[in-house]
N, C-alpha and C positions, 0 to 999 in steps of 0.2 A: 505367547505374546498377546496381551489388550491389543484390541482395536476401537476404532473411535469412528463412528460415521456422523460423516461432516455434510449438508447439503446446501450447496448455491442456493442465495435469496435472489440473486441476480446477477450481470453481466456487464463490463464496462465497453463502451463504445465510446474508442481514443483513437487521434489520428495515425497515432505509436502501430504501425504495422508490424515491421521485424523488431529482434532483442538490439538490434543497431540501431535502430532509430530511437527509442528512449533513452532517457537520461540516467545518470547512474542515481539520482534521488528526485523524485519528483518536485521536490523545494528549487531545485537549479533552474527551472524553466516553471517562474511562479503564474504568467500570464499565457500557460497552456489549459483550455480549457478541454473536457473530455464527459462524457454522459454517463452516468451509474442508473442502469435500467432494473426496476426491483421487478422482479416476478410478480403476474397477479396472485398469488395467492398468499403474497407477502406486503401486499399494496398496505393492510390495515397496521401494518408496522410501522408506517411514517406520516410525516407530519408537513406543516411548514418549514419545522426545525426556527419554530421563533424562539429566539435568544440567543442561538446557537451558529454561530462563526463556521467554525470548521468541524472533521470527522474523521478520527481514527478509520481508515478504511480497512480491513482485512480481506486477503486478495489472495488465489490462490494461482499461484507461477505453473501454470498449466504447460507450458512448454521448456520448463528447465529439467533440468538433468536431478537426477534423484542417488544418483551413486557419490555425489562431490563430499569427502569430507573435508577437504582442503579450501582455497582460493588464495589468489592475488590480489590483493586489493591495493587499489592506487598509493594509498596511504602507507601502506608496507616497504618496506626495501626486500619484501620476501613472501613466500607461501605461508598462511597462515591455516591453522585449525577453522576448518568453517563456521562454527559455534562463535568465533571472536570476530565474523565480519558481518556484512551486512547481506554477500552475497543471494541471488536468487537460484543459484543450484545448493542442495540442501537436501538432506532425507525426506523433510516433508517442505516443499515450498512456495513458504508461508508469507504473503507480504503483507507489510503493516504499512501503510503512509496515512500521509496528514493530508486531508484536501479544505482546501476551503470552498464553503456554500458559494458558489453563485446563484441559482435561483434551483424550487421546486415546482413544478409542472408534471400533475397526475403521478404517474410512476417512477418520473425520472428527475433525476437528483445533478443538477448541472455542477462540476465542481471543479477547481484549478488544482495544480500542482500534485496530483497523482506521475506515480514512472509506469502505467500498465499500457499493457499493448491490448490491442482490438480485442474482444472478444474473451476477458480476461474473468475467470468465476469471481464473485463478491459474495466471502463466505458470511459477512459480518459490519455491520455499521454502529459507532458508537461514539457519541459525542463527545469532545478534546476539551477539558477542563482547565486550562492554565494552572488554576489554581490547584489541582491536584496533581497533575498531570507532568509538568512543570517542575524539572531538579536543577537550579540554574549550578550548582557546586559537584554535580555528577562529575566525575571523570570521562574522559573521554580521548581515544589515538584519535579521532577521524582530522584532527587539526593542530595545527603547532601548539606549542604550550607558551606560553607567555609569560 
């Protein structure tokens, strides 16, 4: 088996203490603000982030379960494949959310609408381009169909 080493550039500090307390998507609770603390030896990696809105954040679910290949997800009437939810237990788990900038200050990256609890690795930051980023005719279960 490949392996792949992955190293935190930094650490979120969110008022999100236990997996109960967060939200099932960080977009549900958009005026929750939370800090993204970059490592100094990753400080020359950022910026203002002028032009730049919001931020693919890549998160690593340090306290989920790593055996799940299943889940329940709200949207199901049933246990699905974990590969088809969004679940955070998962082989490797890997969060992805969207935050938006609120402000930069030195090392720390102020942003809304993350689901991470306290003290959550941040393997990865990379700016949300609408314009590419953006599949308005994707499919998708997570909502009635219209």
């Amino acid at each position: 088996m490949n392996s792949a080493d992955v190293y935190p550039i930094g650490i979120v500090r969110s008022p999100y203490q236990n997996r109960g307390d967060a939200p099932r998507q960080g977009r549900f609770t958009p005026d929750t603000e939370m800090d993204i603390e970059i490592f100094e030896e990753y400080q020359d990696g950022i910026s203002d982030f002028g032009g730049i809105s919001h931020l693919f954040v890549l998160l690593w679910f340090d306290r989920s379960s790593r055996t799940s290949l299943s889940a329940r997800p709200s949207w199901a009437k049933g246990i699905q494949p974990v590969f088809t939810t969004r679940s955070p237990d998962r082989p490797n788990p890997i969060g992805l959310d969207i935050g938006k900038i609120i402000s930069v200050t030195g090392r720390t990256i102020r942003v809304a609408g993350l689901d991470a609890l306290d003290g959550t690795p941040v393997l990865d930051i990379k700016p949300y381009a609408p314009s590419i980023d953006a599949i308005p005719d994707a499919a998708e279960p997570f909502r009635p169909h219209e």
